[in-house]
N, C-alpha and C positions, 0 to 999 in steps of 0.2 A: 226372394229378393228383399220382401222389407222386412224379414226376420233376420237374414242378412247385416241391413242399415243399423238394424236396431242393436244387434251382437256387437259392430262394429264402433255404433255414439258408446254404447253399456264399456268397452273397454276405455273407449278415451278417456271415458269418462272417471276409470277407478283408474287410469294413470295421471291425470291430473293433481287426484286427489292422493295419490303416492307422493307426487313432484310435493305438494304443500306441506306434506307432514314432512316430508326431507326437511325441506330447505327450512322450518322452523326449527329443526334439531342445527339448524349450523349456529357455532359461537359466533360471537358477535369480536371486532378486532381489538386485542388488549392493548389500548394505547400506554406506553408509558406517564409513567408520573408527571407531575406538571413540571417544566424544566426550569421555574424560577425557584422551585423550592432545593433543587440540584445543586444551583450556583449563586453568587451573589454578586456584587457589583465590581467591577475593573477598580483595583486600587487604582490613585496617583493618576488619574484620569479622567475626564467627565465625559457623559454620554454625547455619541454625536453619531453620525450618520457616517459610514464603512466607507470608506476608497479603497477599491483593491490598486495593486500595480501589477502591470506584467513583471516576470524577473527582469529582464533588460530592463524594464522602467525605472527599479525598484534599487537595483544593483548599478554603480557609477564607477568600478572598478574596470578598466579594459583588461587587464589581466584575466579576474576573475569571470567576467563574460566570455572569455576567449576557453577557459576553462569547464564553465557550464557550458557551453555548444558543444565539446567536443563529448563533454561526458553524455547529453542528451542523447548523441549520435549512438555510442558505442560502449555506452557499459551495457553487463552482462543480465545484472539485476532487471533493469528499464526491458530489455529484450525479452527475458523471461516473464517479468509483469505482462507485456504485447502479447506475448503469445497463450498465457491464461486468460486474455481477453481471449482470445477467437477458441480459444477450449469451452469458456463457457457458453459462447456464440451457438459452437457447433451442438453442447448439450443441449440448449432449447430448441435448436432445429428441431434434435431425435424428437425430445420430447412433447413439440408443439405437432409431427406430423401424426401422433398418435388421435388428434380432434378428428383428421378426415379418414375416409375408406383407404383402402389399399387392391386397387385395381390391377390382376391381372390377365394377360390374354395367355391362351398356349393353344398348340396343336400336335392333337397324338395321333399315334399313326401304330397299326399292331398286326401282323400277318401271322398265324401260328397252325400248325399241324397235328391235327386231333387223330390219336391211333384208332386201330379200328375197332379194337373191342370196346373203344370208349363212343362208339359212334354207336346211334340205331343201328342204321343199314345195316352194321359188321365191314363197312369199307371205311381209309382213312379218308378224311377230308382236312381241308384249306382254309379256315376261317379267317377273315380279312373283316378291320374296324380301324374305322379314321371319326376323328374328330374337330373339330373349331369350337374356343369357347371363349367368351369372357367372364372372368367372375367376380365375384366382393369376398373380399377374405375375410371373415368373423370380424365385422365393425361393431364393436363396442356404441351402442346408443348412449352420450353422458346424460343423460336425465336426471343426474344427482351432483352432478358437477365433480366429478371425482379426479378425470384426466383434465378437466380445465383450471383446476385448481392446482393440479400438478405443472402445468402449463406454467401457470402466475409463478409459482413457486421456481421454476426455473430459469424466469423471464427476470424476476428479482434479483434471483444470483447472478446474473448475466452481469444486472447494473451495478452491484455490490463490486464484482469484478473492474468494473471499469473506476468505478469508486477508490479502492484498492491501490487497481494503477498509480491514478494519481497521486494515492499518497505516498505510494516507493517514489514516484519521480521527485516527490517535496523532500521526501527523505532524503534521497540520492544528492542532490541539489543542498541540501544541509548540512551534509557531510563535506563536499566539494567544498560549499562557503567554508566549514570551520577546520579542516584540512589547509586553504590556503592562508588562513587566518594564522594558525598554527605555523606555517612556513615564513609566513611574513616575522613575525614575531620571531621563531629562531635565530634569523639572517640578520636581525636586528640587536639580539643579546649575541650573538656571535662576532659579530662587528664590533661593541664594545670590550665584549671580555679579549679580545685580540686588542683593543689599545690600551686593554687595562694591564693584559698581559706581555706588553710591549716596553711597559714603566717600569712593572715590575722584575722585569728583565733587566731592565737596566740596573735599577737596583741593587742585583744579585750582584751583577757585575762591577759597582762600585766598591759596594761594603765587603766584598772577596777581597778587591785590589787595599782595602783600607787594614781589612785586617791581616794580608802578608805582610805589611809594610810595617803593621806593628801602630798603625793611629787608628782603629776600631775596634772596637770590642766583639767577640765571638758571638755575642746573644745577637747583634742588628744583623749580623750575616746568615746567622740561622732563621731570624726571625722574616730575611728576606726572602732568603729559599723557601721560609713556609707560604709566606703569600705566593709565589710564585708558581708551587706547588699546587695550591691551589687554586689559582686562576687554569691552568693545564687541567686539571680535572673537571672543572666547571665547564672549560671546552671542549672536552673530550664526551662528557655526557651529553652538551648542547650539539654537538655533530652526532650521536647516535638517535636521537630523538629527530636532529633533522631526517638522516638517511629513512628512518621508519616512517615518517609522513609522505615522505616522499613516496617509497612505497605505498604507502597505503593510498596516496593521491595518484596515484598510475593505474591500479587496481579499480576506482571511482570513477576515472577519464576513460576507462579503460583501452590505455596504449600510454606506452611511456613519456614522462615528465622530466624530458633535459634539461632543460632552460627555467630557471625561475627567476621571477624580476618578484614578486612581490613587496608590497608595501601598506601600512599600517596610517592610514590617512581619514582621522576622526572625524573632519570635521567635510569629506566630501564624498565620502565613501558609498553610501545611501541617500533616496529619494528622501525629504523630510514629508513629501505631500500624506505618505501614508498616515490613514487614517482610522483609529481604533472598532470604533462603532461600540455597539452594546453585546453583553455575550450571547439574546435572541440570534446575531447574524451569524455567532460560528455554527448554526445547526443546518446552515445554507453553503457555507465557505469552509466549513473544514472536511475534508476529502475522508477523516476518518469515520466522524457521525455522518455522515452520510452513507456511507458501506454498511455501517451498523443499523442506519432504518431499514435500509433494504432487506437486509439480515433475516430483520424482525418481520417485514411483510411477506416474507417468502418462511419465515414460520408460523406466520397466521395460517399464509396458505397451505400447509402441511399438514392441519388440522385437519382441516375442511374435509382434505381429499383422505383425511384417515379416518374421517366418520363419514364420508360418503360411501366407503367398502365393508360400511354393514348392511347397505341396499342392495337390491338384487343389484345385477350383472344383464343386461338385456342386450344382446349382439345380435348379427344379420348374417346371415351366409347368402348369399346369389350366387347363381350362375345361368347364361344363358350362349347358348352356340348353335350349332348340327351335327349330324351324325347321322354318317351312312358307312356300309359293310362293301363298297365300292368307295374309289376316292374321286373316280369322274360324278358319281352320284352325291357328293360331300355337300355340294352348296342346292342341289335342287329344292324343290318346293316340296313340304310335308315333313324332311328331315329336321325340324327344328327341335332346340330342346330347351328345359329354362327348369331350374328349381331353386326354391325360397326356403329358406331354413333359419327360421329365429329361432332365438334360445335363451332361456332363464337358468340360472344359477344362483340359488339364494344360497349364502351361508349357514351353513348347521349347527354345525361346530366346528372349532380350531382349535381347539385346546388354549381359549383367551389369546390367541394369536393379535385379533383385530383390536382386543381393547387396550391390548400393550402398544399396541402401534399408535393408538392416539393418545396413551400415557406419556409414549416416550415424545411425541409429538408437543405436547403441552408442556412438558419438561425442559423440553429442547427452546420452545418459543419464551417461558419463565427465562432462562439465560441468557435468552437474546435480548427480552428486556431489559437484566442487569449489563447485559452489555452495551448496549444503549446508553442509560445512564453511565456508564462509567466511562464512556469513549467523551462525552461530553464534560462529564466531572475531571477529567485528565487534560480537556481540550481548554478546557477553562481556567483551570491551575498554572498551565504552559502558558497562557496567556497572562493571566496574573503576575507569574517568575518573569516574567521577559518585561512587562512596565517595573514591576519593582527592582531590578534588578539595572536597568538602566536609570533609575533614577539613583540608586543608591552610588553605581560604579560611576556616575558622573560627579558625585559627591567624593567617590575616595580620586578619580582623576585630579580634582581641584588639592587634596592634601597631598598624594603625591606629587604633582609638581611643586605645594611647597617642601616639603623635603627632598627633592631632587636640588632646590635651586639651592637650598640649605648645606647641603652638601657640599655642591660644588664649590660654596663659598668658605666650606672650612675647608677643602683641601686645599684650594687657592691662598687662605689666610695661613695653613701650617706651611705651603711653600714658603712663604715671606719670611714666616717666624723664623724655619730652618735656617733661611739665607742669612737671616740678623745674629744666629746663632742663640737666639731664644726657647728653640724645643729641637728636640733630639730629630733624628731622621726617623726614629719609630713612629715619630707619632705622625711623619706626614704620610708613610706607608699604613699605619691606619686609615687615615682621613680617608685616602684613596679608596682601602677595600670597603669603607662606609658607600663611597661614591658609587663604587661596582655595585654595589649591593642595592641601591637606591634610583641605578638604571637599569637594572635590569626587573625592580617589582615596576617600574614604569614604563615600559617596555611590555609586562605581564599584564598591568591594566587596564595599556591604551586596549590590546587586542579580546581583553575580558570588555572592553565599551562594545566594540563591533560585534562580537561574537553575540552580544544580547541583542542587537539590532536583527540578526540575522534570525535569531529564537523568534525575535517578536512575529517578523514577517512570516515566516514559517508558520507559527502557531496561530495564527488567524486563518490559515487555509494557502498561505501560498498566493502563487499564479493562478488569474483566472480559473476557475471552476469548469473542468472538463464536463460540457455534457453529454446524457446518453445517447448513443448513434443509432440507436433503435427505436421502435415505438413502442408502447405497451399495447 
């Protein structure tokens, strides 16, 4: 009995001392580079403390809210994101049930008919065997952290996942904004090239009638028809690019878009509350470095458990039930059975099987570190484009309205002249297609102002920061 005790401390004792030399052989986790040397400061901006908005908060469009709800509801993309959440869900199940045993019971039962030459006696006989058992199926002991680092590693991409999610939903919601944005803006150059092309109609119509009559010359009647000409074209393009947003905003809502009221309203369109903050807070609010850290901790974890399977293998077989050659004798007393069966498997060789596997492991986690960095260096640039890009396009709003208002006023000054008979009619059909020309880059502008509004909010993370719905 105490050579026994003693056999039994002598084993704990050199598995201990296995457990320490493992666990010093594990790497230590490669954090990435420091992230101030990554990016640099928000142009056009100064440092201040983040306000997220929800979209509803954030968006002062009823239109376009009416349009985000539906898309939430039922695009295709959002549905497919949700359901590679619960894919990856149900992968760390698999892989987190592999930490405990695998318990199960059965009950066999065997009557069979022994010939007689195969018997002593020379007569046949009847042999009957029943049993009850429960057992452990070959439980892996992790003593080296192998499956629980596989564990981590699948727990990570769970959250990666959901990370993900969120960011097809900011996408989705991005496109929805500059899709409507895009229709607004059509309905609006469509509107004009129709009154421009209304004049110019008329036009044609005069200088035809002037020159049957023999008091206009052939060059203003042609040169009518060509404005004319090209107002019709101009419309003809402006309705193919509307009907293709349109499509394509059917596609994003997913369910058709009959009705559209949009409109291009600078100055009430969005929340002004939002608030930039510093680029430390996009590594908390952008949905895409966030998928990317995970990335990275679930290929640290990949390491671990690929240098953990150069240590033995240490599993448990049990079983324990009764068994008797009667079935009314099945559960009596003395029928009992039980057997314990551990087992070692040390690797010998693999043909470098294992050391590729944590080459390719360390490989794998070096890309995830550039990936890392670079979801951030990209998350930061988007943020950068979207202040300067608002500051600039509020700068060309202010020139284009004066050249819009410019405009207006020499067309308005060559009607006059016309009337006095001081310039030809060519030149007020000029004026005009300057005018066309000069609402419709204004028209392009206003929705180039919104369209950067929409980048900015986007690109600081969006809506509220979904968090993970599991624990670690």
């Amino acid at each position: 009995m105490e050579r026994s005790i003693y056999r039994s401390g002598g084993l704990a004792a050199l598995m201990l001392t296995l457990v320490a030399a493992c666990q010093s052989q594990y790497p230590h986790s490669i954090a990435p580079h420091n992230t101030e040397q990554l990016v640099g400061a928000y142009p056009h901006t100064q440092s201040n403390n983040m306000r997220s908005l929800y979209w509803d908060e954030y968006f002062q469009d009823d239109v376009l809210e009416s349009l985000l709800h539906r898309a939430l509801v039922s695009n295709k993309d959002l549905q497919l994101a949700s359901l590679q959440i619960l894919e990856a869900q149900a992968a760390y199940g698999i892989q987190r049930s592999e930490l405990f045993p695998s318990i199960n019971a059965g009950v066999d039962g065997q009557r069979a008919r022994t010939a007689k030459d195969l018997n002593l006696p020379g007569l046949p006989a009847i042999n009957e065997q029943y049993s009850a058992s429960v057992g452990l199926q070959s439980w892996e002991l992790d003593l080296w952290g192998r499956i629980a680092n596989m564990n981590r590693a699948a727990l990570q991409r769970f959250f990666a996942s959901e990370a993900n999610a969120k960011a097809v939903r900011n996408s989705i919601m991005n496109q929805v904004a500059n899709q409507y944005l895009a229709l607004a803006e059509l309905n609006e150059r469509i509107a004009l090239a129709e009154q421009s092309r209304a004049t110019f109609q008329e036009s044609v119509r005069i200088f035809k009638r002037r020159y049957e009559v023999g008091a206009g010359a052939k060059t203003e009647y042609v040169q009518a028809q060509t404005l004319l000409s090209n107002a019709d074209t101009l419309l003809h393009q402006l309705n193919q690019q509307k009907q293709n947003h349109e499509h394509m905003l059917s596609v994003l809502v997913g369910e058709p878009v009959r009705v559209f009221t949009g409109r291009l309203d600078t100055e009430n369109f969005v929340n002004r509350d939002l608030l930039v903050g510093t680029p430390s807070d996009l590594l908390l609010n952008r949905p895409e470095i966030v998928a990317a850290e995970y990335q990275l901790q679930a290929a640290d974890a990949d390491i671990l458990a690929a240098r953990a399977a150069f240590f033995p293998r240490i599993a448990l077989t049990a079983n324990v039930g009764t068994a008797s050659n009667e079935f009314n004798n099945l559960f009596s007393g003395g029928n009992g059975i039980w057997s314990v069966v551990p087992s070692i498997s040390v690797p010998i060789f693999n043909a470098g099987r294992l050391r590729a596997n944590v080459d390719l492991a360390q490989i794998r986690q070096n890309m995830a570190v550039v990936n890392y960095e670079k979801a951030i260096q990209t998350s930061f640039r988007e943020v950068a484009d979207a202040l300067s890009d608002q500051v600039w396009l509020n700068r060309q709003v202010l020139s284009q309205k004066q050249a819009l208002q410019a405009a207006s006023e020499r067309a308005r000054l060559a009607r006059i002249s016309y009337d006095y008979g001081v310039v030809t009619y060519l030149e007020v059909l000029d004026a005009e297609r300057e005018l066309l020309s000069a609402q419709q880059s204004w028209v392009q502008t206003k929705r180039n102002v919104l369209q950067a509004q929409v980048a900015l909010y986007f690109a600081l993370g969006g809506d509220a920061y979904l968090k993970p719905s599991m624990n670690s």
